[in-house]
Structure formats: C-alpha cells, structure tokens
C-alpha positions as CSV (number, residue, x, y, z in Angstrom):
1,X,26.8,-7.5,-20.1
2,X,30.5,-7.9,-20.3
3,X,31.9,-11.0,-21.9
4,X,31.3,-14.0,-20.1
5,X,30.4,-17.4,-19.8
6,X,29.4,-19.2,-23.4
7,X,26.8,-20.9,-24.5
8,X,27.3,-24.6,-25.4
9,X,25.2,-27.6,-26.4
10,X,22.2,-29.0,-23.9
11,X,21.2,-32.2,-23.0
12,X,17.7,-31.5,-24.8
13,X,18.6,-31.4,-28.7
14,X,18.5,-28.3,-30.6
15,X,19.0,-26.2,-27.1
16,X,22.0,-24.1,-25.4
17,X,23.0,-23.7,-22.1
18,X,25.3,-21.3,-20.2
19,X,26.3,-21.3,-16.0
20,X,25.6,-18.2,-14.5
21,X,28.1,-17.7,-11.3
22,X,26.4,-16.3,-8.5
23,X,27.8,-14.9,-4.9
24,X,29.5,-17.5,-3.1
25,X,27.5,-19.1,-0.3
26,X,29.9,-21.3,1.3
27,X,29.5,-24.3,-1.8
28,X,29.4,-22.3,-5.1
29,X,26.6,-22.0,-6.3
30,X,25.4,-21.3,-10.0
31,X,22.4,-21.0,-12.1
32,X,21.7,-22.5,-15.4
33,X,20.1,-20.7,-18.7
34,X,18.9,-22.8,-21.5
35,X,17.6,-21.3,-24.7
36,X,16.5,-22.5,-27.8
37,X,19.1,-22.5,-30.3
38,X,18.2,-19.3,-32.7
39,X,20.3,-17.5,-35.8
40,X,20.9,-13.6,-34.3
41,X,18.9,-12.7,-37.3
42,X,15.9,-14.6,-36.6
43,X,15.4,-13.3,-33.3
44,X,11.4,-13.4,-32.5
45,X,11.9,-9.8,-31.0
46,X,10.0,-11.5,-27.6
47,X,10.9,-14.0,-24.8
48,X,9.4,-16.2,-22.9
49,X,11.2,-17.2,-19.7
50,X,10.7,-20.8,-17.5
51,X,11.4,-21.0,-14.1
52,X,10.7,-24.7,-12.5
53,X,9.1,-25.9,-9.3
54,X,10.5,-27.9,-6.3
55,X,12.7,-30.6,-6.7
56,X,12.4,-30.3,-10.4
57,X,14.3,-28.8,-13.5
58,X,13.2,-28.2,-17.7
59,X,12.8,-30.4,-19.8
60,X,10.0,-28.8,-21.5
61,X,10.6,-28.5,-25.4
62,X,7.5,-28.9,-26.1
63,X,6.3,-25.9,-24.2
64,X,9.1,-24.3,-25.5
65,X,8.4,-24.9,-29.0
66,X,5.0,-23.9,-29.1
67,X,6.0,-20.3,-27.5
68,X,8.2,-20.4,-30.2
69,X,6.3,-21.1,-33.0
70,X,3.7,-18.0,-31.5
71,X,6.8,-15.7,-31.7
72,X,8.4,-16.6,-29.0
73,X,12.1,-16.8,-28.1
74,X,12.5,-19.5,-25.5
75,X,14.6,-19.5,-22.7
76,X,14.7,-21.6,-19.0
77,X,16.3,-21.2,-16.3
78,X,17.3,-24.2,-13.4
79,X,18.0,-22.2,-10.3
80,X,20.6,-23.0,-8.1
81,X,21.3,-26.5,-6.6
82,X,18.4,-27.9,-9.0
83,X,19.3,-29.4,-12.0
84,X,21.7,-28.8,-14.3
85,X,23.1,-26.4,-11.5
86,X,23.3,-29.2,-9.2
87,X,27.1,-29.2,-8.1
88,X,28.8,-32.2,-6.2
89,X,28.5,-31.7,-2.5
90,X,25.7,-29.6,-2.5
91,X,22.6,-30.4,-0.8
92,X,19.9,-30.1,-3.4
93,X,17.0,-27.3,-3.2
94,X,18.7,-25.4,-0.2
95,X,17.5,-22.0,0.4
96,X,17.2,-20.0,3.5
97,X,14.6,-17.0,1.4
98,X,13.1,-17.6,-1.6
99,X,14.8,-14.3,-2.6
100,X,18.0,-16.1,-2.9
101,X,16.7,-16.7,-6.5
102,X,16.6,-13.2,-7.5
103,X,20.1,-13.2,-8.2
104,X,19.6,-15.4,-11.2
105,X,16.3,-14.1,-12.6
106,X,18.5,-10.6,-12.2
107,X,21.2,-12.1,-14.4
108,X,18.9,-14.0,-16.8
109,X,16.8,-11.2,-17.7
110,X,20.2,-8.9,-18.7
111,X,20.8,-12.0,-20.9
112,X,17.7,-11.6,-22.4
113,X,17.5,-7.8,-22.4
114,X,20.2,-8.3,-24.6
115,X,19.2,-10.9,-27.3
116,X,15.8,-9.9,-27.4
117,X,14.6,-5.9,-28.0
118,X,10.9,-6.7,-26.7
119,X,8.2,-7.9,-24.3
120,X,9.6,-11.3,-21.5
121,X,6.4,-13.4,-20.3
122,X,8.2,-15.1,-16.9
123,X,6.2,-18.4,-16.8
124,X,6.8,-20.1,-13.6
125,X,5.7,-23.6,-11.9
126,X,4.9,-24.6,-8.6
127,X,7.2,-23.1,-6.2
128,X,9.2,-21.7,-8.9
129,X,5.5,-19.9,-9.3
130,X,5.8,-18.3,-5.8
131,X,9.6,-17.1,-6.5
132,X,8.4,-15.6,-9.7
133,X,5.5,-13.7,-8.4
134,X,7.9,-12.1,-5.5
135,X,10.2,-11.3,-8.2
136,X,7.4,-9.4,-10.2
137,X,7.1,-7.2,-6.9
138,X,10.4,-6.2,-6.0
139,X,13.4,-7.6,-8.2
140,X,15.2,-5.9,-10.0
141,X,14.6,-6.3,-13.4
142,X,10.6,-6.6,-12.5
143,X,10.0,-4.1,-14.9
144,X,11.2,-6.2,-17.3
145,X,8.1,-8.5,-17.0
146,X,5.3,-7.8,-19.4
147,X,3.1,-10.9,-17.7
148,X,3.5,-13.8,-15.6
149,X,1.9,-17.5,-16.2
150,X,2.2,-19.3,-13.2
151,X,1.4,-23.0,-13.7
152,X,0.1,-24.3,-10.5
153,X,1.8,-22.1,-8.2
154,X,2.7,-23.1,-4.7
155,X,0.6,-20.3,-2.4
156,X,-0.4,-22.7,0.6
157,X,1.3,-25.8,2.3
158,X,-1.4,-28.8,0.7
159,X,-2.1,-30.0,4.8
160,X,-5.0,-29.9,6.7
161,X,-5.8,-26.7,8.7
162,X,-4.6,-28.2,12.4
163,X,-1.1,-28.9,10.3
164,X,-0.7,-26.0,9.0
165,X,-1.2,-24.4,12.3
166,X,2.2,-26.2,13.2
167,X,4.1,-25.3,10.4
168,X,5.6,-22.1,11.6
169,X,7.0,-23.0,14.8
170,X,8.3,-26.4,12.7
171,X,9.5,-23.8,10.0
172,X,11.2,-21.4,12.7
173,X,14.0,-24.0,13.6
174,X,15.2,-23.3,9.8
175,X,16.5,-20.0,11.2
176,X,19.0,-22.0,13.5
177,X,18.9,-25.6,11.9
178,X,18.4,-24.7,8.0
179,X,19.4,-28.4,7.1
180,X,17.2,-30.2,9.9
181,X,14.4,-33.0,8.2
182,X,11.0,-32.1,8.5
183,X,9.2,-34.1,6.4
184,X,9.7,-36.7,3.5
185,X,7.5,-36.0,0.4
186,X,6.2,-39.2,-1.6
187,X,7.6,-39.3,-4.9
188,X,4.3,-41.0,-6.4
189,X,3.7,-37.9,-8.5
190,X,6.6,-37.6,-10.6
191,X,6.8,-41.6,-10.7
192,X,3.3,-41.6,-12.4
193,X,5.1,-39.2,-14.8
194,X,8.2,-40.9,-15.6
195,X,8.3,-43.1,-18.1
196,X,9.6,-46.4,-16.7
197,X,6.4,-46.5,-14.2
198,X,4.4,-46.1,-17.3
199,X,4.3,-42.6,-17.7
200,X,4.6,-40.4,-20.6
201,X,7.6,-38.7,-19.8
202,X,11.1,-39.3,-19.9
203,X,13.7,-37.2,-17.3
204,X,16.6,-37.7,-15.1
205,X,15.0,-39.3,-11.6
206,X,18.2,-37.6,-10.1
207,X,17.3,-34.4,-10.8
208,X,13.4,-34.6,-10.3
209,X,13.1,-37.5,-8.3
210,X,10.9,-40.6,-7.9
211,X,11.2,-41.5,-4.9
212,X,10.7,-39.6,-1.6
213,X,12.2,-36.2,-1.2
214,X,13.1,-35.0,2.5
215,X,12.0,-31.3,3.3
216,X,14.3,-29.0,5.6
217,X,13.5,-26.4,7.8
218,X,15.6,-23.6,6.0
219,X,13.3,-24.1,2.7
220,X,10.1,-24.2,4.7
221,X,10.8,-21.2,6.5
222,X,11.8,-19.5,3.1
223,X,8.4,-20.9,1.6
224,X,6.3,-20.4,4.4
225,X,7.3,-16.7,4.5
226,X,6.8,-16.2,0.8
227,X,3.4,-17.6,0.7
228,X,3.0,-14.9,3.9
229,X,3.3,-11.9,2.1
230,X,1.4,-13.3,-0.7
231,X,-1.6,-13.5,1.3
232,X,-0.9,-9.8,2.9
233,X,-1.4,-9.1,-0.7
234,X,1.4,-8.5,-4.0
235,X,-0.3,-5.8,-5.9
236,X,1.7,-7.2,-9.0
237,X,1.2,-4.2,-11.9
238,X,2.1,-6.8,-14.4
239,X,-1.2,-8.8,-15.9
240,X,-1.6,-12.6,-14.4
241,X,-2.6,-15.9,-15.7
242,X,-3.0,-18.6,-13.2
243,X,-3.5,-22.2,-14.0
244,X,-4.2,-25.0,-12.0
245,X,-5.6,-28.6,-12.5
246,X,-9.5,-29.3,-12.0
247,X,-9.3,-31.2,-8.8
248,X,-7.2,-32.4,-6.4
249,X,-6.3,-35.8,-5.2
250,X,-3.5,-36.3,-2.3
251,X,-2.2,-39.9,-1.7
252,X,0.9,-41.5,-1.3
253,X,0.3,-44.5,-3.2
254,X,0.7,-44.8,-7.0
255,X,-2.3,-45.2,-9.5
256,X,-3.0,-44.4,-13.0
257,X,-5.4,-41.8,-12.1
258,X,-2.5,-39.8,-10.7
259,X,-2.2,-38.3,-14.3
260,X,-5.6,-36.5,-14.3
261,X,-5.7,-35.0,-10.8
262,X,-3.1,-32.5,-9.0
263,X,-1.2,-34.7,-6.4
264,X,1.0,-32.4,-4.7
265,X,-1.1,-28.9,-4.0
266,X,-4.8,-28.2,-3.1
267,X,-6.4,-26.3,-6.4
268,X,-8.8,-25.1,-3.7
269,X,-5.8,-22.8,-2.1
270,X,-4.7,-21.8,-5.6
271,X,-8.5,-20.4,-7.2
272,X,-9.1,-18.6,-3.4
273,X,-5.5,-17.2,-3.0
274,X,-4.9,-15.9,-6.7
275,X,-6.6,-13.3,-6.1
276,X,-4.0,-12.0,-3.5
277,X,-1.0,-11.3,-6.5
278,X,-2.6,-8.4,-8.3
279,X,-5.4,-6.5,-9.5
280,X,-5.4,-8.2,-12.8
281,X,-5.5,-11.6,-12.5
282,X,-6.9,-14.4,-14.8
283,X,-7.9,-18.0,-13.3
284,X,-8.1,-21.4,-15.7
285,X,-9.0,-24.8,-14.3
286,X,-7.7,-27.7,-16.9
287,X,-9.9,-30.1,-16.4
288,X,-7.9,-33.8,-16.1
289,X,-4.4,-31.8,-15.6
290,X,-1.6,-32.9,-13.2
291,X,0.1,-30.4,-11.4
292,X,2.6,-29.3,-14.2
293,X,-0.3,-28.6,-16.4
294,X,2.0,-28.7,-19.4
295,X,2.9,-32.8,-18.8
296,X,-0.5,-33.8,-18.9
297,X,-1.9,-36.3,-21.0
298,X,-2.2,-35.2,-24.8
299,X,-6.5,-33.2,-24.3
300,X,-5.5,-31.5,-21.2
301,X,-1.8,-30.4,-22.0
302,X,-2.8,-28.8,-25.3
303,X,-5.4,-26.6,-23.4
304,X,-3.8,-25.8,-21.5
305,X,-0.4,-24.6,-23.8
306,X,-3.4,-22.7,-25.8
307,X,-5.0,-21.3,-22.6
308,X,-1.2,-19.3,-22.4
309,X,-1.5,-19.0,-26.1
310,X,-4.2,-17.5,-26.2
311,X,-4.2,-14.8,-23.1
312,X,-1.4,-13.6,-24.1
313,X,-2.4,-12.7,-27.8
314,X,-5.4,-11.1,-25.9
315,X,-3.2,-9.0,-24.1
316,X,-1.7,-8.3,-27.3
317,X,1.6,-10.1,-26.1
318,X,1.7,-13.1,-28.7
C-alpha cells in the first residue's frame, strides 16, 4: 500500500490507531484501525482481526492481549460512523447494505497483509458477526481469512415469530426512507455493563450507549437482507467457531442478572442457524455469558477467551 495515513497514539494505552478514508457518501465517511503497539522485529508472524457489533466499538485489550500472548498480532477495526470513526454530523450506524463495510475490511486486511507474513483469524461480534461472515463469502481479500470467531453473531431479529413476519415490509421503507425510526432499542444491556450502573466495565456511553438507541429502516433492510442469504446458506470454506451465551433473557428493565444471560439476541436462533455459514462449523455455549462473551464476569469470560484459544491451536492456527 502506498504511503498513507500514520499511525498515532489510541485512547486505550499501549495501542495505535490510523483513519482509513473510504468513498465519499455524501458525509465522509472513514474507518478506524487499532493495533497493538509492536517493534517491526517482534512481529508474531499472525493476526487476529476485531470487528464490533451494533452500536458499539473496541475496547477490548484484554481480548487483545490474550491473542497476543498465543502469538497473536492484534488489530481492531471501528467501522464507519461507529466509534472512533464517528464524525460530526453524521448519523451514527447508517448503512443502506451491510456490504458497505467491505470497503474497510478490504483496506484493513492490505494493512495487515503487509505487517504480518501469515494466517488473520477475523473475530467478529454481534452484527459485526453477520458483516464478517458475508465478507468471508464474497470480499475481496476473503481469502485472506484463515477462520472466523463470531461472538454471538446477529443471524435473526430477537422478536417473536408474528413480528418478525412484519419486519420486511417495515424494513422495505429503508429503500425510500433509509433514516425513518422503526424502533427504539433499551439500552439496559450495555448499562448493566458500564461501570457507573455497577458494572464491570468502563467505555464511552457515547459511543456504545446506555440509554435507548433508535433503529432506522435503511439498517434493517441492510440487516434483514444479510441474515436472508445467511439462511439460503454461505458455504463459508474457511473453518467456524461460533459462540453464544447459555440462555437468553429479553427485558427492558435493568437487573443484576443481566450479566449472566444474553439480553439482546435469542441463543436459540444462533445454535439452529449456525449451521447455515459453512460446512465446518463449531458451536460453544458459555454458560453465565452476556452477549459479548468476552465482557462477562471473570469464570465465563475466561472460557470463553480459551474456547478461541483453544480451537484455533486445534486447527493448528495458534
């Protein structure tokens, strides 16, 4: 890659960050890599790459660090209007297909290509999960990908069946009204997360917020049609490791047991429609894990950092 933008300090300590200009959609949109802050010479000689869910961004070093200290160099990416690539004036998480992120992944993974001479595990959350798994089928640097983690990945609206039902003719006005409100989602998960609420966690409400987030018909169309073809069936060649929390609990009202269910998606949807990404795919259920597996309390959120760990030294990848 030609010369271009440099890597400078990140808001998490001992990591770098650089803005990756993407096509010009009318606000300016960019993307965000972060990496770990390495010597050339003590290059791991393989990646790992994190991709974050809906209305969120990394702040993982944790995670990070443990891929790291398995060989690992460790690298995120906050797609556009999330995040650090939040811009003034921009209205946060707009898409119209969740292709619009393949630009990035396209640009990150020539970053990498060039830092790092082997294997990149792309380990995705949520709906960053879903985005990663199309990716994997028909980006352009898919064959880049050695194996995907997906942490809780986003395959099926959590609603009951008669809901659902609606949701594509609600999702269809995103074609000629990508900005119209849908639907307000409770911020009581990332709340019971956050430190100030008691919590274990500490992260910028702004940019994964606490309090209700509204839902447009542009992203719902672009989600609705992702999860679509994931059910028609991905045929990913690259190996799979799906994780997901070991029971579900929906609500909108805060309570300390929030931290040892899933309280945004149905694991139900996740164990039957994994299936549908490839022939090789693995399924873990953490038991007392939150949807970001990796934030869980201290028992669940090592298991499931050693359930990665450890399938991917299996498939001879760490």
């Amino acid at each position: 890659m030609a010369a271009g933008p440099v890597w400078r300090p990140d808001l998490l300590a001992g990591f770098e960050a650089r803005t990756l200009p993407l096509r010009d959609e009318g606000d300016h949109p960019v993307a965000t890599l972060v990496r770990r802050r390495a010597e050339p010479d003590r290059r791991a000689g393989r990646a790992v790459l994190f991709v974050h869910g809906f209305s969120d961004y990394f702040f993982h070093p944790h995670v990070a660090d443990a891929y790291r200290a398995r060989g690992f160099d460790a690298y995120a990416l906050d797609l556009r209007r999330y995040g650090r690539s939040l811009r003034p004036g921009q209205r946060a998480f707009a898409c119209r297909s969740l292709d619009d992120y393949f630009e990035e992944l396209t640009l990150t993974l020539a970053t990498i290509a060039e830092e790092v001479a082997g294997p990149v595990v792309l380990v995705a959350h949520s709906t960053g999960g879903l985005v990663a798994a199309l990716y994997a089928r028909r980006g352009e640097r898919r064959d880049d990908l050695a194996a995907l983690v997906l942490n809780s990945p986003f395959l099926a609206l959590p609603v009951p069946a008669p809901v659902r039902a609606l949701a594509p003719a609600v999702g269809a006005l995103g074609r000629v009204a990508p900005g119209l409100p849908v639907a307000r989602l409770p911020g009581v998960y990332a709340r019971s997360l956050h430190r100030a609420h008691g919590g274990p966690w500490d992260f910028d409400p702004a940019w994964k917020p606490t309090t209700p987030t509204t839902v447009r018909a542009g992203w719902l169309r672009a989600v609705l049609r992702a999860q679509a073809e994931v059910r028609r069936g991905l045929g990913l060649r690259q190996p799979v490791l799906v994780l997901r929390a070991g029971a579900s609990r929906r609500t909108r009202r805060f309570s300390g047991d929030l931290l040892e269910v899933d309280a945004v998606l149905d694991v139900a949807s996740i164990e039957r429609l994994a299936p549908r990404l490839g022939p090789d795919v693995t399924q873990v259920a953490i038991p007392g894990a939150v949807h970001d597996v990796t934030l869980s309390r201290p028992e669940a959120r090592a298991a499931a950092i050693d359930a990665q760990l450890d399938w991917l030294a299996a498939r001879g990848l760490a």
